[in-house]
mmCIF file of the N, C-alpha and C atoms, coordinates in Angstrom:
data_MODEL
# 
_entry.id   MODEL 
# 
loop_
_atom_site.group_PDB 
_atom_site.id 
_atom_site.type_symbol 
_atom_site.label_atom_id 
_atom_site.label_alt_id 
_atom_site.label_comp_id 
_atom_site.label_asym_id 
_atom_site.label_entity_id 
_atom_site.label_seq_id 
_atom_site.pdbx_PDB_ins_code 
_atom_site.Cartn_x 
_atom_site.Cartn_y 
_atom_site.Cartn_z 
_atom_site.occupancy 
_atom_site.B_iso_or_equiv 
_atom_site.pdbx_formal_charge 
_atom_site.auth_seq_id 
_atom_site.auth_comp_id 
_atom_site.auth_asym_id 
_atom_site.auth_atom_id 
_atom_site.pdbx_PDB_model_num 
ATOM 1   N N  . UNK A 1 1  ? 136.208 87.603 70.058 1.00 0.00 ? 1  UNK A N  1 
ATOM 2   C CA . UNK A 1 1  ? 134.808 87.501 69.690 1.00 0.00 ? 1  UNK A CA 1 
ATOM 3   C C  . UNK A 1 1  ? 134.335 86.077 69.900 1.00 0.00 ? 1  UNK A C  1 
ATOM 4   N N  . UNK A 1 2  ? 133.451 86.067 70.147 1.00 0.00 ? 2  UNK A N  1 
ATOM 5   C CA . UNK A 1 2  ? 132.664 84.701 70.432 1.00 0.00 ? 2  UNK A CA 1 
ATOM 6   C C  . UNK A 1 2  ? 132.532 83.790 69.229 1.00 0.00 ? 2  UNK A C  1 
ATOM 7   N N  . UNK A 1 3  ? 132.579 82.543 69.295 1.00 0.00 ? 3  UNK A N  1 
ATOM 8   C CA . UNK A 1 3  ? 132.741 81.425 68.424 1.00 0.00 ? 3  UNK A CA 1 
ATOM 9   C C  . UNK A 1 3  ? 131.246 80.831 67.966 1.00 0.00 ? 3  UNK A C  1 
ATOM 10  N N  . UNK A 1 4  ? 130.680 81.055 66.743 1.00 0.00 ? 4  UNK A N  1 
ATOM 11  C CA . UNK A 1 4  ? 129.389 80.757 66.865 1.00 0.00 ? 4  UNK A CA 1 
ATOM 12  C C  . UNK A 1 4  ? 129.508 79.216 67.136 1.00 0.00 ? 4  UNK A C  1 
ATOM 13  N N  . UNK A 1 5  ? 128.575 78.373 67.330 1.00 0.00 ? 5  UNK A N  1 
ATOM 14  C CA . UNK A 1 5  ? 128.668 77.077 67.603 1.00 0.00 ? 5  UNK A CA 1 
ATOM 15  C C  . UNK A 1 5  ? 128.458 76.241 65.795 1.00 0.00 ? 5  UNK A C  1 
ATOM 16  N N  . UNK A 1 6  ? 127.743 77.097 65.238 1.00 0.00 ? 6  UNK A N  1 
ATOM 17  C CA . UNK A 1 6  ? 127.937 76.539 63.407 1.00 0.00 ? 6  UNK A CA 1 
ATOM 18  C C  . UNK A 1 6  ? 128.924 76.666 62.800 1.00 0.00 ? 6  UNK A C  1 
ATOM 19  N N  . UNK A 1 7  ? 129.696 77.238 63.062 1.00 0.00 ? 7  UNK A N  1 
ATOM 20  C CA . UNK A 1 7  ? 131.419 77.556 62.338 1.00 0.00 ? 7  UNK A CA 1 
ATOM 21  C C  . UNK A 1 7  ? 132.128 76.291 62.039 1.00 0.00 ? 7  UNK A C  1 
ATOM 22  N N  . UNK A 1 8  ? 132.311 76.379 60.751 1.00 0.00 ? 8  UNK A N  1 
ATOM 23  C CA . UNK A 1 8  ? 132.981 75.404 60.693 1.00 0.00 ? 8  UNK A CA 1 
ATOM 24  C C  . UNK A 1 8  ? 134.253 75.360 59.440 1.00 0.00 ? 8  UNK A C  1 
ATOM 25  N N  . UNK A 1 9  ? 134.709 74.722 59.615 1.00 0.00 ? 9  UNK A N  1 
ATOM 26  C CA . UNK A 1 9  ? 135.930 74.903 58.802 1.00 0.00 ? 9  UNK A CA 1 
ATOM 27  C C  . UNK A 1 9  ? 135.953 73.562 57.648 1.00 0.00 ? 9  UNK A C  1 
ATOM 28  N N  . UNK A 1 10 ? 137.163 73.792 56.394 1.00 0.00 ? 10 UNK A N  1 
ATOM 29  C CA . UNK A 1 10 ? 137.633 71.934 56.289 1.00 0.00 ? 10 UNK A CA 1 
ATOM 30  C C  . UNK A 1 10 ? 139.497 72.229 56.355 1.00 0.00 ? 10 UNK A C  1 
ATOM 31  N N  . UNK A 1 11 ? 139.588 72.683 57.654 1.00 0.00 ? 11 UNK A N  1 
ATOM 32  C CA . UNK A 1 11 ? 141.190 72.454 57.926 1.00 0.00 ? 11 UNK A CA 1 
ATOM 33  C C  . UNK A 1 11 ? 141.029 70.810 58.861 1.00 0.00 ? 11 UNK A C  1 
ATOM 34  N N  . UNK A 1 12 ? 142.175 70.632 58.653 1.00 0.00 ? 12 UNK A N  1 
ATOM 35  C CA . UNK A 1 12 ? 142.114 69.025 59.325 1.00 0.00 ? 12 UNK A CA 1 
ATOM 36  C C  . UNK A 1 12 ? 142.138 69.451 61.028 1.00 0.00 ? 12 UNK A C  1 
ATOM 37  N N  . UNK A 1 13 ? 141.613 68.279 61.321 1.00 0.00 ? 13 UNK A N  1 
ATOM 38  C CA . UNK A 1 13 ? 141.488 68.369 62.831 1.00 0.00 ? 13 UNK A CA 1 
ATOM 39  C C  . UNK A 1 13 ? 142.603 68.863 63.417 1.00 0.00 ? 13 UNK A C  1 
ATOM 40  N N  . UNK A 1 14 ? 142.830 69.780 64.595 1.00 0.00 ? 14 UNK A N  1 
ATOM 41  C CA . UNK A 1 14 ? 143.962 70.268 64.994 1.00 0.00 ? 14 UNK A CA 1 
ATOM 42  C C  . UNK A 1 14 ? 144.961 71.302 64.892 1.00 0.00 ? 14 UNK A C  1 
ATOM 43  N N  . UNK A 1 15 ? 144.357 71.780 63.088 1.00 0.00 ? 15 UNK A N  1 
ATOM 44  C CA . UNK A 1 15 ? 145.165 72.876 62.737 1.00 0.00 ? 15 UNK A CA 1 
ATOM 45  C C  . UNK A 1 15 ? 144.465 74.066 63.574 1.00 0.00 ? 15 UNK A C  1 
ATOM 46  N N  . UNK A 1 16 ? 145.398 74.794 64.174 1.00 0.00 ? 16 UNK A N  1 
ATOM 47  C CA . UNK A 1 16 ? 145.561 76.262 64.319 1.00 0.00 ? 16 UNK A CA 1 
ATOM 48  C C  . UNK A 1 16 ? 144.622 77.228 63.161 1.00 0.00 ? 16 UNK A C  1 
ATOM 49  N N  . UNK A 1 17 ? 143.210 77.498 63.520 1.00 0.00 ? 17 UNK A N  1 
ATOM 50  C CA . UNK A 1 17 ? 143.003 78.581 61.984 1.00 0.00 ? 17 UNK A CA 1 
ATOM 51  C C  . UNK A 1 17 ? 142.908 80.166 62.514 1.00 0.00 ? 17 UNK A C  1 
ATOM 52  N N  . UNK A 1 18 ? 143.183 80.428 64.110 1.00 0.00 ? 18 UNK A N  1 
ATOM 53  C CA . UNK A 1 18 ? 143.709 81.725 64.428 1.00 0.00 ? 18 UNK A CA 1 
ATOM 54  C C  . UNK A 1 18 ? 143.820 82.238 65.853 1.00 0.00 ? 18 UNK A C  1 
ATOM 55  N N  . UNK A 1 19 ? 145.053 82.507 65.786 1.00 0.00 ? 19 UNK A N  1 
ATOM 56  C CA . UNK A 1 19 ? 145.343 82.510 67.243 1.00 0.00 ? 19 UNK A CA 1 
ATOM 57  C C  . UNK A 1 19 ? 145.215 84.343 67.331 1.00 0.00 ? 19 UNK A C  1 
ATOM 58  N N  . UNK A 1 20 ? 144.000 84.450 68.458 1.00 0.00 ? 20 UNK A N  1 
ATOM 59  C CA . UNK A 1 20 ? 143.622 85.984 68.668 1.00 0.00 ? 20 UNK A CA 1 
ATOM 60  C C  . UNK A 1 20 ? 143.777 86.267 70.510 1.00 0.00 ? 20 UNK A C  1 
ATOM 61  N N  . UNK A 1 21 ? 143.317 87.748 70.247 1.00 0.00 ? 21 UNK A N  1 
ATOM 62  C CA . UNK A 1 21 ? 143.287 88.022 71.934 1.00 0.00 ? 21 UNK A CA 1 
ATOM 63  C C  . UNK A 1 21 ? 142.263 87.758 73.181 1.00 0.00 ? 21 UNK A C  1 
ATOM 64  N N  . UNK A 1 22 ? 141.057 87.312 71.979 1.00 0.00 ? 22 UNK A N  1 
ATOM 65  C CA . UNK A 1 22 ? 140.009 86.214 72.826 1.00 0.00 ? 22 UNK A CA 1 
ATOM 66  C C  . UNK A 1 22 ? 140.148 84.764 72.650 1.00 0.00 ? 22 UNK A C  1 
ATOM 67  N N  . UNK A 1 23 ? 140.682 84.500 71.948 1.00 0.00 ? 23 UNK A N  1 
ATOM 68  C CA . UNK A 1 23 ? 140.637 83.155 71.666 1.00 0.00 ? 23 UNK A CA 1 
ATOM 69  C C  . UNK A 1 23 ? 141.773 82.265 70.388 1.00 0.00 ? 23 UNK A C  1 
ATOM 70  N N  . UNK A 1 24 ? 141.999 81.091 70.820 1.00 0.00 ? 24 UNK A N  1 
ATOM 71  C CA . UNK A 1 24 ? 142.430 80.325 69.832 1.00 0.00 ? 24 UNK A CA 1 
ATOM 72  C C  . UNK A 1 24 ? 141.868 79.511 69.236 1.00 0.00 ? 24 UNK A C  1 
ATOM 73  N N  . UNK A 1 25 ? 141.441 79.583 67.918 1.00 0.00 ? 25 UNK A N  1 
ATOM 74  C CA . UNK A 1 25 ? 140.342 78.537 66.881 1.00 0.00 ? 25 UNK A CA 1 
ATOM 75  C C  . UNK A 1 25 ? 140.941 77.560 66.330 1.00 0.00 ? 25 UNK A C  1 
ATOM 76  N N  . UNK A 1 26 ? 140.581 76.442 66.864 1.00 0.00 ? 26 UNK A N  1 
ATOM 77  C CA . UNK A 1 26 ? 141.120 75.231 65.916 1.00 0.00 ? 26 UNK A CA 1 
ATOM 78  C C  . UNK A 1 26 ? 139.915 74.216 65.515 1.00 0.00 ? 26 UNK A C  1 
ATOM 79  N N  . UNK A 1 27 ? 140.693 74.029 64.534 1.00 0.00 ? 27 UNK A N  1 
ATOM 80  C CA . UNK A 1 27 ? 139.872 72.661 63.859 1.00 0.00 ? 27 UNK A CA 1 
ATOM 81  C C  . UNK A 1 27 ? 139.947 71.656 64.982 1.00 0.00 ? 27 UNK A C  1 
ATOM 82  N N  . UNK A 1 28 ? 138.336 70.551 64.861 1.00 0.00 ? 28 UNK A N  1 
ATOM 83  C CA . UNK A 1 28 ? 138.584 69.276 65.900 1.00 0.00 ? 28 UNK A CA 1 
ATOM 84  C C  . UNK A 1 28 ? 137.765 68.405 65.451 1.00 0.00 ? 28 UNK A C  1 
ATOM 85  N N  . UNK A 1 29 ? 137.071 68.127 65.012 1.00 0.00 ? 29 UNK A N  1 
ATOM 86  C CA . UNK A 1 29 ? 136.579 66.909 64.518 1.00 0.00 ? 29 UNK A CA 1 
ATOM 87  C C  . UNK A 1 29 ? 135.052 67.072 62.920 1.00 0.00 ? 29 UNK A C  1 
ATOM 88  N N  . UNK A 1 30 ? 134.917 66.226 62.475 1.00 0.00 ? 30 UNK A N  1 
ATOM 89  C CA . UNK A 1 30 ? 133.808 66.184 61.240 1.00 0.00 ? 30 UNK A CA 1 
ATOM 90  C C  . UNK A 1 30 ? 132.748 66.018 62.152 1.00 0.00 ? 30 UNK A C  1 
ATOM 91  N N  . UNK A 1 31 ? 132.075 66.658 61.471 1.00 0.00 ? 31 UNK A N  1 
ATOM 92  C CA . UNK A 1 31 ? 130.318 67.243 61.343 1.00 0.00 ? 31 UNK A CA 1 
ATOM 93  C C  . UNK A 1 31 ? 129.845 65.996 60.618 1.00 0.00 ? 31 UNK A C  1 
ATOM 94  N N  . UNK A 1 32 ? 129.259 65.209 61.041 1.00 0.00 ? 32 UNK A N  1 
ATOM 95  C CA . UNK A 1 32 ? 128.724 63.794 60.812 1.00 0.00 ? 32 UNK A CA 1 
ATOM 96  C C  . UNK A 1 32 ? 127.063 64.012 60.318 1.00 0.00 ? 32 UNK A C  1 
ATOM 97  N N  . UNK A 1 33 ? 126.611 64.633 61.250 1.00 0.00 ? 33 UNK A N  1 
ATOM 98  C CA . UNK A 1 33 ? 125.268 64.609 61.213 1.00 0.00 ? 33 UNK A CA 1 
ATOM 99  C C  . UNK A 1 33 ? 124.643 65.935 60.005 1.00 0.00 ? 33 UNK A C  1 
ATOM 100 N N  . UNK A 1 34 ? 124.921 66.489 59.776 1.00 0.00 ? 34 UNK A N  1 
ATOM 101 C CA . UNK A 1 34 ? 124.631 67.783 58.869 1.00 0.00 ? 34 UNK A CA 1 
ATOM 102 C C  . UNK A 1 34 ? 124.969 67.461 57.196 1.00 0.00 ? 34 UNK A C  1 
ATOM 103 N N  . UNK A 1 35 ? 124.263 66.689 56.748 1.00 0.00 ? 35 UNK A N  1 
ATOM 104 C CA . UNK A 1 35 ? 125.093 66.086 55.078 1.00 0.00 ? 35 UNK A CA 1 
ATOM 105 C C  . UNK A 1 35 ? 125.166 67.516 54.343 1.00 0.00 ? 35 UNK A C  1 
ATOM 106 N N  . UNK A 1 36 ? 124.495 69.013 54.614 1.00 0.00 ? 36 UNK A N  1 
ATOM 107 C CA . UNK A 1 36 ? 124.923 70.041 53.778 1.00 0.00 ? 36 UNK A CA 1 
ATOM 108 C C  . UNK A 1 36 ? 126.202 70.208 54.477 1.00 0.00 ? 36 UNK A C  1 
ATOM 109 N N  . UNK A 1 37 ? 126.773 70.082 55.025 1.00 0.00 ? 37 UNK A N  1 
ATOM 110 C CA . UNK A 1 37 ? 128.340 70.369 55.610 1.00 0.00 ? 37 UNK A CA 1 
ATOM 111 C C  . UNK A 1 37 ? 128.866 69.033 56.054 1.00 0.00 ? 37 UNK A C  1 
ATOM 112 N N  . UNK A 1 38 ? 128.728 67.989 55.012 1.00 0.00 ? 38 UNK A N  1 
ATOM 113 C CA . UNK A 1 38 ? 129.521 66.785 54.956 1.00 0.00 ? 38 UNK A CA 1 
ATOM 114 C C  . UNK A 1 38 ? 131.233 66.765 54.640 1.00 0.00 ? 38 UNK A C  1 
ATOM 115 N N  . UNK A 1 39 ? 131.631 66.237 56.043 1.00 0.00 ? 39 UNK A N  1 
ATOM 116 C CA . UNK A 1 39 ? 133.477 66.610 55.275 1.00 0.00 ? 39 UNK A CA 1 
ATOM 117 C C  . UNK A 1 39 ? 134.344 67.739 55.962 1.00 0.00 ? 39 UNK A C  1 
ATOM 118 N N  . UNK A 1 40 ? 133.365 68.685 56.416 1.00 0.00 ? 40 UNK A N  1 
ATOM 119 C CA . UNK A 1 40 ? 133.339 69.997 57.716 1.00 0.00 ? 40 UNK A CA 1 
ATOM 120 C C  . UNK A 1 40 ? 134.138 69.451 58.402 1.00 0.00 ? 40 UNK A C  1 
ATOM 121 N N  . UNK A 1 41 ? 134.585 70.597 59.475 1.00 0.00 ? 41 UNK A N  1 
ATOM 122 C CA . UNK A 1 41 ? 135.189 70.163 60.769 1.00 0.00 ? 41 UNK A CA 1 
ATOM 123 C C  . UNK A 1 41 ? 134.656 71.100 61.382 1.00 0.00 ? 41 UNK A C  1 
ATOM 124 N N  . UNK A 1 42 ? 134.034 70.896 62.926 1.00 0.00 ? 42 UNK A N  1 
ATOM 125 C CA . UNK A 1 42 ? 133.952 71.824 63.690 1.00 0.00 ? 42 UNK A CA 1 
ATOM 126 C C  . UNK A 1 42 ? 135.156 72.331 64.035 1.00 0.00 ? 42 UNK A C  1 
ATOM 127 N N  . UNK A 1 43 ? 135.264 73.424 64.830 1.00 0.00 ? 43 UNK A N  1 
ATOM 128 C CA . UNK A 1 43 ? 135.905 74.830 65.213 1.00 0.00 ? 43 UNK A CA 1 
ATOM 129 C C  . UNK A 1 43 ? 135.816 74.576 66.336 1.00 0.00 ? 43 UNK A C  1 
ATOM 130 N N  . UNK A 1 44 ? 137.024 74.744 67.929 1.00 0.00 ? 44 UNK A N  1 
ATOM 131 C CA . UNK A 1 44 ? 136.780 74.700 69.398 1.00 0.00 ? 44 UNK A CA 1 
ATOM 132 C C  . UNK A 1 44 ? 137.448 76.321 69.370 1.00 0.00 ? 44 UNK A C  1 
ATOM 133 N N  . UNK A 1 45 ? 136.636 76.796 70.312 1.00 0.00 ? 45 UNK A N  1 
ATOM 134 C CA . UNK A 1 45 ? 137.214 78.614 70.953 1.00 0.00 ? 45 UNK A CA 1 
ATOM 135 C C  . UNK A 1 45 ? 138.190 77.999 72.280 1.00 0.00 ? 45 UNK A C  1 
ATOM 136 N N  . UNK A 1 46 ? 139.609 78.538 72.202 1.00 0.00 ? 46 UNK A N  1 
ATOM 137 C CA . UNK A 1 46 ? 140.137 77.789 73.559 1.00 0.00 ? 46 UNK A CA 1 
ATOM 138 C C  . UNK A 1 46 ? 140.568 79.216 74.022 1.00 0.00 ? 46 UNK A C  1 
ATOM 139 N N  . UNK A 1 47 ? 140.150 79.664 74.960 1.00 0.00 ? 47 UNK A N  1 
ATOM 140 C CA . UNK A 1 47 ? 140.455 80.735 75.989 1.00 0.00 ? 47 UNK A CA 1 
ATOM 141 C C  . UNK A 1 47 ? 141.974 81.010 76.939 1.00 0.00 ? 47 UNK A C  1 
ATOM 142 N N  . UNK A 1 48 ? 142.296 79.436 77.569 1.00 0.00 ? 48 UNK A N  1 
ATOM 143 C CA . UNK A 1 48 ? 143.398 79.594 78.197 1.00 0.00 ? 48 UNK A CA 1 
ATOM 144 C C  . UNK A 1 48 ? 144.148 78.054 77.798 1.00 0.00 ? 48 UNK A C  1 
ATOM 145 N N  . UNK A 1 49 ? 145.124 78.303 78.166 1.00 0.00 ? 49 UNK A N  1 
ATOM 146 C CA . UNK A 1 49 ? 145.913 76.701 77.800 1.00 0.00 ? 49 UNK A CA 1 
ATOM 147 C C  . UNK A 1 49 ? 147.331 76.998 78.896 1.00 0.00 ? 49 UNK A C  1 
ATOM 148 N N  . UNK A 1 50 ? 147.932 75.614 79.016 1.00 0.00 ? 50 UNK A N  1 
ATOM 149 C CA . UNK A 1 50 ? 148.717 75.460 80.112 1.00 0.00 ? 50 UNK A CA 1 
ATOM 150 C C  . UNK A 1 50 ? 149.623 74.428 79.521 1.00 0.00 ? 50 UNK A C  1 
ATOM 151 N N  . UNK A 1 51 ? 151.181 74.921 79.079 1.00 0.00 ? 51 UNK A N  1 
ATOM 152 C CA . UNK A 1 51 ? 151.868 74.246 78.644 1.00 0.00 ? 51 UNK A CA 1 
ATOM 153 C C  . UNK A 1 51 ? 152.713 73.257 80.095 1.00 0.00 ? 51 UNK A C  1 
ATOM 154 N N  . UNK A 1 52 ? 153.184 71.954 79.587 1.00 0.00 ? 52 UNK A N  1 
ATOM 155 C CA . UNK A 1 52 ? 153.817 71.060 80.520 1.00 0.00 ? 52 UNK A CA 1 
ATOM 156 C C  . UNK A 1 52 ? 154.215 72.064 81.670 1.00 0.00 ? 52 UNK A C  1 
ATOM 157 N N  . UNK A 1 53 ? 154.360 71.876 82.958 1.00 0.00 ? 53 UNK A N  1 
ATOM 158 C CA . UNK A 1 53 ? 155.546 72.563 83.796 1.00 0.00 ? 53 UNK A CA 1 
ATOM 159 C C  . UNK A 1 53 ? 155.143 74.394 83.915 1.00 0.00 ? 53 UNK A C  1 
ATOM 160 N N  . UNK A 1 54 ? 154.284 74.375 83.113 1.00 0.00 ? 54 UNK A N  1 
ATOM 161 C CA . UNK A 1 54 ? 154.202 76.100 83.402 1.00 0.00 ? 54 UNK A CA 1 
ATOM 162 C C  . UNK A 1 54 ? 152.719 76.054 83.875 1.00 0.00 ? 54 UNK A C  1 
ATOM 163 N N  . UNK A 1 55 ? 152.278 77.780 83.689 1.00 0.00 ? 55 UNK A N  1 
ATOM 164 C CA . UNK A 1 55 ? 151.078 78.394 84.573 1.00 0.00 ? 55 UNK A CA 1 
ATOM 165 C C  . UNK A 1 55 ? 150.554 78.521 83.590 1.00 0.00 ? 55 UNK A C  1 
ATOM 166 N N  . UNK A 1 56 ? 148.479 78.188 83.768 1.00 0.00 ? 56 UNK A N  1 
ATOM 167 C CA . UNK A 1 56 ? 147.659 78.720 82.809 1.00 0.00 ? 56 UNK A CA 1 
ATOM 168 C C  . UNK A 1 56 ? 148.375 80.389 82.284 1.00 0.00 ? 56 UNK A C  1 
ATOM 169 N N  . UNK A 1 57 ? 147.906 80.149 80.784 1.00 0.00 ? 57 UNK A N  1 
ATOM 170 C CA . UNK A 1 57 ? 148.031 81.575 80.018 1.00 0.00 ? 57 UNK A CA 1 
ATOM 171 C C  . UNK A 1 57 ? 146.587 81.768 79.493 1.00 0.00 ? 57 UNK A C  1 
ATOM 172 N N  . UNK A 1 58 ? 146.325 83.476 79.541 1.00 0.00 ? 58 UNK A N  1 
ATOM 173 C CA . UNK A 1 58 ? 145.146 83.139 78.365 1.00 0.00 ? 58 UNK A CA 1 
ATOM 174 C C  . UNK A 1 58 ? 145.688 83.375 77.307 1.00 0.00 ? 58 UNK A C  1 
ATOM 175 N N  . UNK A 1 59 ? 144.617 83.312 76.248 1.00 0.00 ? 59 UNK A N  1 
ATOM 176 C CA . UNK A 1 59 ? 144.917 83.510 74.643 1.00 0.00 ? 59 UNK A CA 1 
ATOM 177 C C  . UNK A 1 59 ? 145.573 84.378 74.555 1.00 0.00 ? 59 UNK A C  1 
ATOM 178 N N  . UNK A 1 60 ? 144.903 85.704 75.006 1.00 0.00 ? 60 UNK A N  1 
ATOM 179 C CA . UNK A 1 60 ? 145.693 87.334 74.865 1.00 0.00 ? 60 UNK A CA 1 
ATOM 180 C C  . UNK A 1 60 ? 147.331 86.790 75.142 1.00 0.00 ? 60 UNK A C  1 
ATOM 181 N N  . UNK A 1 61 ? 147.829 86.593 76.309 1.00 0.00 ? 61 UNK A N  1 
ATOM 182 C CA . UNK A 1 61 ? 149.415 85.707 76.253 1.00 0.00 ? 61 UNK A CA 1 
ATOM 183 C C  . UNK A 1 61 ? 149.985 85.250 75.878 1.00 0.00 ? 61 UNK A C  1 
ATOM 184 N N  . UNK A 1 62 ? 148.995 84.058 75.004 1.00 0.00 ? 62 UNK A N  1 
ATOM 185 C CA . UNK A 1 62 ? 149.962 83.171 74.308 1.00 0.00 ? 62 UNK A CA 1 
ATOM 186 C C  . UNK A 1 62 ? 150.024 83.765 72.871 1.00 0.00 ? 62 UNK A C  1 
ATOM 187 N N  . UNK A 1 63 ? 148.796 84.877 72.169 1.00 0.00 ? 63 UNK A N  1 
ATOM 188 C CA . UNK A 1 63 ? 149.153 84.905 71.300 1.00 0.00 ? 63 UNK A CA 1 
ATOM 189 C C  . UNK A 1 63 ? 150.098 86.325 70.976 1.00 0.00 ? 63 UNK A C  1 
ATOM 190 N N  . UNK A 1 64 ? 150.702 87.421 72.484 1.00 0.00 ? 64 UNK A N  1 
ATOM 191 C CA . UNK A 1 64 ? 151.631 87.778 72.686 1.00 0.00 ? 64 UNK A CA 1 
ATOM 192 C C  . UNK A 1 64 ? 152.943 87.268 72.879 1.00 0.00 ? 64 UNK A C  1 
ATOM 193 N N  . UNK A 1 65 ? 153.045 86.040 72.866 1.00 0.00 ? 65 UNK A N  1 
ATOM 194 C CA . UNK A 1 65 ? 154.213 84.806 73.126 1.00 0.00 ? 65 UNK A CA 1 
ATOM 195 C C  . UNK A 1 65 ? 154.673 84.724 71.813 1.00 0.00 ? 65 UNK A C  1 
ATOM 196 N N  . UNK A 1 66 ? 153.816 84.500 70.727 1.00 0.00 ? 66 UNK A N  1 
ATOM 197 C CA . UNK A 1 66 ? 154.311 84.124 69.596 1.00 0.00 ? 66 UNK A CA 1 
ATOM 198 C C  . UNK A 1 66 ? 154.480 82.489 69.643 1.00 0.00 ? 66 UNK A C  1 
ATOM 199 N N  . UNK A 1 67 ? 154.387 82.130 70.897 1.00 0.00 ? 67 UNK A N  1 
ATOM 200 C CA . UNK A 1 67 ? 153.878 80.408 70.745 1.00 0.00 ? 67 UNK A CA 1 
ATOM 201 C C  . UNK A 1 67 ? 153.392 79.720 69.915 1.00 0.00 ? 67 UNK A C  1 
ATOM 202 N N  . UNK A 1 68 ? 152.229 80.200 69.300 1.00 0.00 ? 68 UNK A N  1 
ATOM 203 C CA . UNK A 1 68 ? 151.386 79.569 68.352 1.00 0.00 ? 68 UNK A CA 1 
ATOM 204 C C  . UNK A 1 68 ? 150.981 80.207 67.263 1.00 0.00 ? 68 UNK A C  1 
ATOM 205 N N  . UNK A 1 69 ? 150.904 79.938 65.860 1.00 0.00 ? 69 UNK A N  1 
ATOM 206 C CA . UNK A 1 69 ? 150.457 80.570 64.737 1.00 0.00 ? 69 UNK A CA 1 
ATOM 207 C C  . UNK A 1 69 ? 149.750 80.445 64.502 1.00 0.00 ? 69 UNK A C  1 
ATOM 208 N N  . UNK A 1 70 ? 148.569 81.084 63.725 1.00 0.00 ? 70 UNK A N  1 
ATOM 209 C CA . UNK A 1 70 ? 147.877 80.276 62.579 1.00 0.00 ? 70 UNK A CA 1 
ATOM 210 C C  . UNK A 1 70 ? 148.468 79.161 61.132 1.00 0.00 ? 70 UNK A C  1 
ATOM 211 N N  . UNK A 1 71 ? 148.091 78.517 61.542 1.00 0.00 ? 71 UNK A N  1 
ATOM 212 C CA . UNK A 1 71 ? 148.283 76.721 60.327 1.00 0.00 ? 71 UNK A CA 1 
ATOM 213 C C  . UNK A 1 71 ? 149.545 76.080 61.203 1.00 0.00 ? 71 UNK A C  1 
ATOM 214 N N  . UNK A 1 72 ? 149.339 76.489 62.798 1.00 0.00 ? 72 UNK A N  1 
ATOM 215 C CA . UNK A 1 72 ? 150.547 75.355 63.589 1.00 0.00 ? 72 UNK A CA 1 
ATOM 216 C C  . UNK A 1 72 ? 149.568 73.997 63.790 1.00 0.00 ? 72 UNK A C  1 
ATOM 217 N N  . UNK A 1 73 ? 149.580 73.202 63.507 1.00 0.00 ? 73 UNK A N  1 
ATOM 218 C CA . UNK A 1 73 ? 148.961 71.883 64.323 1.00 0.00 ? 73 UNK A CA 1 
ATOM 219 C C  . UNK A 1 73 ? 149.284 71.146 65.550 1.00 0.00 ? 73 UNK A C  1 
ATOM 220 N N  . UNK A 1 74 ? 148.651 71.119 66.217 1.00 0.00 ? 74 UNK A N  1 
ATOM 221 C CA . UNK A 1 74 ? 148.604 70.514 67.468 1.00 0.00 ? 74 UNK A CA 1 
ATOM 222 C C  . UNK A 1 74 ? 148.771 68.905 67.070 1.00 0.00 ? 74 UNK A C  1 
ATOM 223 N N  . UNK A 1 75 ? 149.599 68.570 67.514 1.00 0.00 ? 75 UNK A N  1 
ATOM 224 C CA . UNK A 1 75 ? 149.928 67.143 67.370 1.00 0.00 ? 75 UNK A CA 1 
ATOM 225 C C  . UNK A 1 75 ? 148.916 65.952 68.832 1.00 0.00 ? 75 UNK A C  1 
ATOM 226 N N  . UNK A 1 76 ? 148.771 64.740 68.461 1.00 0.00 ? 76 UNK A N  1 
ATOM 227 C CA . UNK A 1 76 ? 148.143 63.820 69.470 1.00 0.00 ? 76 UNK A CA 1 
ATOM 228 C C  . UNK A 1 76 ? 149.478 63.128 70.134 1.00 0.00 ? 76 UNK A C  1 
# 
């Protein structure tokens, strides 16, 4: 399902909040400008991803992989 663009979370930047067959939702950065959702984090919809050395996957794949959970964090 499509990611509204207001969604927002307060998981810390990076966490995993659900890995589906359209998409993977993670937390990515504070909502600065909006003081009723001061502290927020926006939400990114990621469709496909491409680990080191391998071939784009989409979501539907990876979250048949078992690769990624919900509350895994993506490290910097």
């Amino acid at each position: 399902a499509p990611i509204k663009l207001d969604q927002q979370t307060h998981e810390p930047a990076g966490k995993i909040v659900s890995v589906g067959r359209n998409a993977i939702l993670v937390a990515c950065g504070k909502n600065v400008t909006n003081n009723q959702h001061q502290g927020a984090q926006h939400l990114i919809n990621i469709t496909q991803m491409q680990w080191p050395g391998g071939k784009p996957l989409t979501a539907e794949q990876i979250a048949n992989g078992e690769k990624l959970n919900d509350g895994d964090i993506f490290h910097s």
